[in-house]
C-alpha positions in Angstrom: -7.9 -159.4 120.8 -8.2 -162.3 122.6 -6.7 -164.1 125.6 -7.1 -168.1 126.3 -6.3 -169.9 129.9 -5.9 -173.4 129.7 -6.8 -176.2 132.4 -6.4 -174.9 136.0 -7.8 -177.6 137.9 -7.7 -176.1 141.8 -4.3 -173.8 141.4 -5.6 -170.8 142.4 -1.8 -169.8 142.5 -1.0 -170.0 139.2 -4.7 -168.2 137.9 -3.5 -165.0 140.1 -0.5 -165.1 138.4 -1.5 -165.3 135.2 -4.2 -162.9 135.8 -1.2 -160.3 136.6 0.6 -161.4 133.2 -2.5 -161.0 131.1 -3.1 -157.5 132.5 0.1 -156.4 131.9 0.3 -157.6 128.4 -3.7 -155.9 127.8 -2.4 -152.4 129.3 0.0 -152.1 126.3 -2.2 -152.8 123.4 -4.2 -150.3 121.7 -7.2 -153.1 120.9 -10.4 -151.3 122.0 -12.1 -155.0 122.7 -10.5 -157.5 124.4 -11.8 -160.7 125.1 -10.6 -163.8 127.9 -11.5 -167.1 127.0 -11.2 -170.0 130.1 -11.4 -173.4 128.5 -12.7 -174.9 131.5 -11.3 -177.8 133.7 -11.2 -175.0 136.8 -12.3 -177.9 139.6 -10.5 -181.4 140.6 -6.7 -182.5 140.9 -5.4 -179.0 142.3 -6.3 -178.5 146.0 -8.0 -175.1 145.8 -10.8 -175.7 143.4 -13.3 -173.5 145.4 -11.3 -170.4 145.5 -10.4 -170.7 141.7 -14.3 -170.4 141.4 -14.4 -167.7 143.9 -11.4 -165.6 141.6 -13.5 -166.5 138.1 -16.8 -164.6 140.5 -14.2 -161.8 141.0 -16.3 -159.1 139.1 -13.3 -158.0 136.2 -11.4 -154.1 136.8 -9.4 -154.2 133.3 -12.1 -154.2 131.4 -11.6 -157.2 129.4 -15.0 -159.2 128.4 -14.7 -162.7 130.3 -16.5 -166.2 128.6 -16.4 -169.5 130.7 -16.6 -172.5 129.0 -17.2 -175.7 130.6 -14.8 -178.6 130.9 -15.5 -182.3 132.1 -14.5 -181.9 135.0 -17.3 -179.7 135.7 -19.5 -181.8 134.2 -18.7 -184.6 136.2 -19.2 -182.4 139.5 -22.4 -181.1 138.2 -23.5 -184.6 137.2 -22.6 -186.0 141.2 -24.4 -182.7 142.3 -27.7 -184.7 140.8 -26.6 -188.4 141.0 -24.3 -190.2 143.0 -23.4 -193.3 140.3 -20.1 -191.0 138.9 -19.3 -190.5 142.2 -16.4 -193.0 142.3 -15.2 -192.2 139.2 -15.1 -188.5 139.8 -13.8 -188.9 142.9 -11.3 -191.3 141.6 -10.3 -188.6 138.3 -10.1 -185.9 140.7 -13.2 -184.9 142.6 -11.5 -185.6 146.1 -9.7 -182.7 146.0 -13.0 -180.8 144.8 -14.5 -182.2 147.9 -11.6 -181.0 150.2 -11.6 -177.4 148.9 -14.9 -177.5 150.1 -14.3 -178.7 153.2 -16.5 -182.2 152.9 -15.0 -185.2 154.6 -15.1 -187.6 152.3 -13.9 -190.2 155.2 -16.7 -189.4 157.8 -18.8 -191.6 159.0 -22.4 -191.3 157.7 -25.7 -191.9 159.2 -26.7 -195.6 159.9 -28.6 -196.7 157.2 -26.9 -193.7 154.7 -25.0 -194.8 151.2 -21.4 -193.1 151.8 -21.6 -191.5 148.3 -25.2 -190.0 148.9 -23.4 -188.7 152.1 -21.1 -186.9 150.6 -23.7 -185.6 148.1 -25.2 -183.9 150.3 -22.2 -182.4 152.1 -21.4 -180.7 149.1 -24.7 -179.3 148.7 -24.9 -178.3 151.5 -21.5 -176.4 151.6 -21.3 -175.2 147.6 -22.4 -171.4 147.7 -25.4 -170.7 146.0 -22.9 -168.2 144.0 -20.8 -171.2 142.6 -23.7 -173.4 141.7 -25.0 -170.6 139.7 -21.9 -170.2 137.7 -21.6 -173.7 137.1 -24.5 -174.1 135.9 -24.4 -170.6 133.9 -20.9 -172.1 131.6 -20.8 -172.6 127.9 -19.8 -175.0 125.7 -17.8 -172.7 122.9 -17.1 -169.8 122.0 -16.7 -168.5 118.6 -14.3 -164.9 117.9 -13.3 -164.8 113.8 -11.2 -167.4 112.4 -11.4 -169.3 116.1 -14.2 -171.5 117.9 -13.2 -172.0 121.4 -14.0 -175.1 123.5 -12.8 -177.6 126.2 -11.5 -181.0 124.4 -12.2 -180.4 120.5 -14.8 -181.2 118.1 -16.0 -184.3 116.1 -14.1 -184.4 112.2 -16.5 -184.0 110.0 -19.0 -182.7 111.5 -20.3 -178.3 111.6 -19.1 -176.6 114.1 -22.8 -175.8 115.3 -23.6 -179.5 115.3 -21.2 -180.4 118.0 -22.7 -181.9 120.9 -21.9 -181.5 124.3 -20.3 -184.9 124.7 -18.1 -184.0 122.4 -17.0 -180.4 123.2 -16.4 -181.6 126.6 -15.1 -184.9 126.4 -13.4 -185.8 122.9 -9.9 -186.9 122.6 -8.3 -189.1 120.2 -10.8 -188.6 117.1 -10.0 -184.8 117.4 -6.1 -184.9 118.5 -5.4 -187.1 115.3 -7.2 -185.4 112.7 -5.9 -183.3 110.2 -9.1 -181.8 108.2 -9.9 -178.6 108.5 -13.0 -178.0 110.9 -14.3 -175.0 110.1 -12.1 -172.4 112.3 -9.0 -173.1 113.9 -9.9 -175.1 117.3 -9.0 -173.7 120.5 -8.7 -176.2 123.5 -7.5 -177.5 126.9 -8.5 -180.7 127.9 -5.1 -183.0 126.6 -2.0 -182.5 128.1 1.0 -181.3 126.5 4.6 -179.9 128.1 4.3 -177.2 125.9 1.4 -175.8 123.7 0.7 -177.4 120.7 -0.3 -175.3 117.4 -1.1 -177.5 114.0 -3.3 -176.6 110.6 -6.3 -177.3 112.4 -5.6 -176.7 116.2 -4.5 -174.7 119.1 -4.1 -176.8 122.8 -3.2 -175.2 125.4 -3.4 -177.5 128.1 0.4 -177.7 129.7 -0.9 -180.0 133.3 -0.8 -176.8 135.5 -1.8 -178.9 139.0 1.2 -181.3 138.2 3.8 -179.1 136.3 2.9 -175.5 137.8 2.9 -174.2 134.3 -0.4 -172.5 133.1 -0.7 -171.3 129.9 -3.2 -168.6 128.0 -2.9 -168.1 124.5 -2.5 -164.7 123.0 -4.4 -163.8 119.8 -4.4 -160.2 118.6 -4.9 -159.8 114.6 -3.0 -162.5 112.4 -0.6 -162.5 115.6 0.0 -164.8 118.2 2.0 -165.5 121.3 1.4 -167.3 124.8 1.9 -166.5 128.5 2.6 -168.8 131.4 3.4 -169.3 134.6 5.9 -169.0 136.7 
């Protein structure tokens, strides 16, 4: 069977809590493998995006098999890791609240003759763990378990499943959202917001804006079955 957690984005809160629903729920089935899927999105918008990393490092005790996918948001902080030009933009879709979780002040003053964004660059290297820069840069794109392929935003219509490109399975929105062809396997995904989780021919999305709404969502797939969990 398999278990799905949508967007985080820095609420270490609600992962904890979820975490205790989705062990409850695995102690009572009589699967012998279970799976947990995160969609990505774990970093930006929520203020704790360091200690969600630090709770997806947490070696597992239920024995349930864990995949991480990434999301764009990680994408976007791995890209500023290398190159300051999406620095404003990531910043401006989120990435302050990355850079407060890890304690960079993104107002100080830097060295005469310093660009502010390669400043703050190198604050974060220097103060992302060695630990979390290795899982970041350790995250998949999709993951495939029967009838389901698993991935951030979606895929491109029309094109395999093994074709996708990372662009896409990060990034995609409205091509994906609107189409009703099938795509191979049912698609698993975060990456658009919903208030509540949306299931169609083609798609599953499980994204319900847990830094705004407190609602995180993980979607429950054992057999020809399914269900979901949130939080609170």
């Amino acid at each position: 069977m398999v278990y799905a957690v949508g967007d985080i984005h820095g609420r270490a809160d609600l992962l904890d809590r979820l975490h205790d629903k989705i062990a409850r729920d695995a102690a009572g089935r009589s699967e012998p493998r279970k799976v947990l899927v995160y969609l990505g999105d774990y970093v930006d918008r929520g203020l704790e995006s360091r200690q969600v990393i630090d709770r997806l490092l947490d070696p597992p005790d239920d024995g349930i098999e864990r995949v991480l996918l990434k999301g764009n948001h990680e994408d976007a902080m791995l890209q500023f890791l290398d190159d300051t030009a999406i620095g404003r933009s990531w910043m401006g879709f989120g990435g302050d609240a990355t850079l407060y979780s890890y304690g960079v002040d993104v107002l100080g003053t830097p060295p005469e003759g310093v660009d502010r964004l390669a400043f703050i660059q190198q604050m974060l290297r220097d103060r992302l763990p060695r630990s979390h820069a290795d899982l970041l840069g350790t995250l998949r794109l999709c993951h495939g378990e029967g009838d389901y392929h698993f991935c951030h935003a979606g895929v491109r219509p029309g094109v395999p499943l093994e074709a996708q490109t990372a662009q896409d399975l990060m990034w995609i929105r409205d091509d994906f959202l609107n189409s009703r062809k099938p795509l191979g396997k049912i698609v698993v995904h975060g990456h658009s917001i919903e208030a509540q989780p949306v299931v169609t021919a083609n798609r599953i999305g499980i994204d319900t804006g847990a830094f705004a709404t407190g609602v995180l969502t993980a979607l429950v797939l054992a057999g020809q079955q399914r269900a979901f969990l949130s939080t609170p």
